[in-house]
N, C-alpha and C positions, 0 to 999 in steps of 0.2 A: 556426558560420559563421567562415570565414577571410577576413580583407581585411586585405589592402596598401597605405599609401599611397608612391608614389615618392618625393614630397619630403620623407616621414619615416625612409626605408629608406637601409642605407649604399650605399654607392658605392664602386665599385672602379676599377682600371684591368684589364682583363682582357686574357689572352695575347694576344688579335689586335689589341692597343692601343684598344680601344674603352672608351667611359668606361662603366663599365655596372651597374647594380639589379638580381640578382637576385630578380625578386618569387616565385616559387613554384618549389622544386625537392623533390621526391617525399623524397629521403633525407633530408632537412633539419626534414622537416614529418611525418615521421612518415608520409606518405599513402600508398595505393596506388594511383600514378597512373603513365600512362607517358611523362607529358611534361615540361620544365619550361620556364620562359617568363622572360624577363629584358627588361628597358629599357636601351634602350641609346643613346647620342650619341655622335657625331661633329662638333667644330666645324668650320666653314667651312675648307676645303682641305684638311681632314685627313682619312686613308683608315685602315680596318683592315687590320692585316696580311694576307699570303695564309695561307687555313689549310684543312686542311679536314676533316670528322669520318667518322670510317671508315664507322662503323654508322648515325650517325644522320642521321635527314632535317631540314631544318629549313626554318622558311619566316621571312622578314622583311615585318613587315607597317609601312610607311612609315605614320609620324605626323604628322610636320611636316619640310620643308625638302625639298631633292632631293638624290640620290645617284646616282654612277653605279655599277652593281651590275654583276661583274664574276661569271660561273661558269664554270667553263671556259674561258676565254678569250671569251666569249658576251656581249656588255655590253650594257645597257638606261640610261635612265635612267629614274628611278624617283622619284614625289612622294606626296605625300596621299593614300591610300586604295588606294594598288597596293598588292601582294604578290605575294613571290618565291618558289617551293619552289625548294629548292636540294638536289638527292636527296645520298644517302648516298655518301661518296668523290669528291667533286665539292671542287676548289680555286675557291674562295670569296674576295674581298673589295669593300667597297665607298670610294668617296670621296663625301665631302661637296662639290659639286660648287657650292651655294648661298651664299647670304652669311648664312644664319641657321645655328643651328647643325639637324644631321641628327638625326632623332629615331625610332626605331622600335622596335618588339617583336621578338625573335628567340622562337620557339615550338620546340623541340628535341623528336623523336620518333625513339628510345629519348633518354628523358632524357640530358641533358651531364653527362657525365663526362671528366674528366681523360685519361685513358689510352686517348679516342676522338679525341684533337685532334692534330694533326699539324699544325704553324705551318712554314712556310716557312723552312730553316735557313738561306741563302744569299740574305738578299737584297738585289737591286742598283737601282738608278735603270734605269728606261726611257724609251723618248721619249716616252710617254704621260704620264709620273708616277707609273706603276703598277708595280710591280717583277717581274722574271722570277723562276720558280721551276724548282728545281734539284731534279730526282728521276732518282733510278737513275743520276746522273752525267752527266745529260742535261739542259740548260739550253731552257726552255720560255720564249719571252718572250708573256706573259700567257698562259700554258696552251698556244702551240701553239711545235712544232720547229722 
């Protein structure tokens, strides 16, 4: 039997500036699994970068707090008990929109890897607070031309 606790697991800051616990990743564990799953927060006003994974799909399952959940230029906001699929090649981020801090599961299907993330190289302030992203030399503000 495999168990994780969060508040015994390390903590990072991950590329899309989310504070974040990976609890279970397939390479790391030995397993054959095709998923892996990490905890993640955001404090009150603070967003993850724009990023988004070539191959893999992922879903964000909100724990505590609200976000505003941005895919494609597509925004919801998002509390307790929602979940987002966010499919494969899709620019991705969220803001903490609350006064508590944001807290959720991100679920990755093919497992997270490094060399499927593509982070936002260019980014600028918008009038939202959310920043534009720059692909093929083409400046998208929140995903669209």
């Amino acid at each position: 039997m495999l168990i994780r606790d969060v508040a015994g697991s390390p903590r990072i800051t991950a590329g899309d500036g989310t504070d974040l616990c990976e609890l279970l990743h397939p390479s790391r564990e030995g397993l054959d699994l095709p998923y892996s799953i990490a905890h993640a927060s955001l404090a009150p006003g603070k967003a993850s970068h724009p990023h988004r994974l070539l191959t893999s799909t992922e879903v964000y399952y909100i724990l505590s707090g609200q976000g505003l959940m941005d895919v494609d230029g597509e925004r919801e906001i998002l509390g307790p008990g929602n979940l987002v699929l966010i499919p494969a090649g899709s620019w991705q981020h969220i803001r903490n929109v609350g006064s508590v801090d944001l807290i959720f599961l991100a679920v990755v299907h093919p497992y997270w890897r490094a060399e499927d993330e593509i982070s936002n190289p260019l980014p600028r302030p918008s009038k939202e607070g959310f920043v534009s992203i720059q692909e093929n030399g083409v400046v998208k503000e929140n995903g669209r031309v």
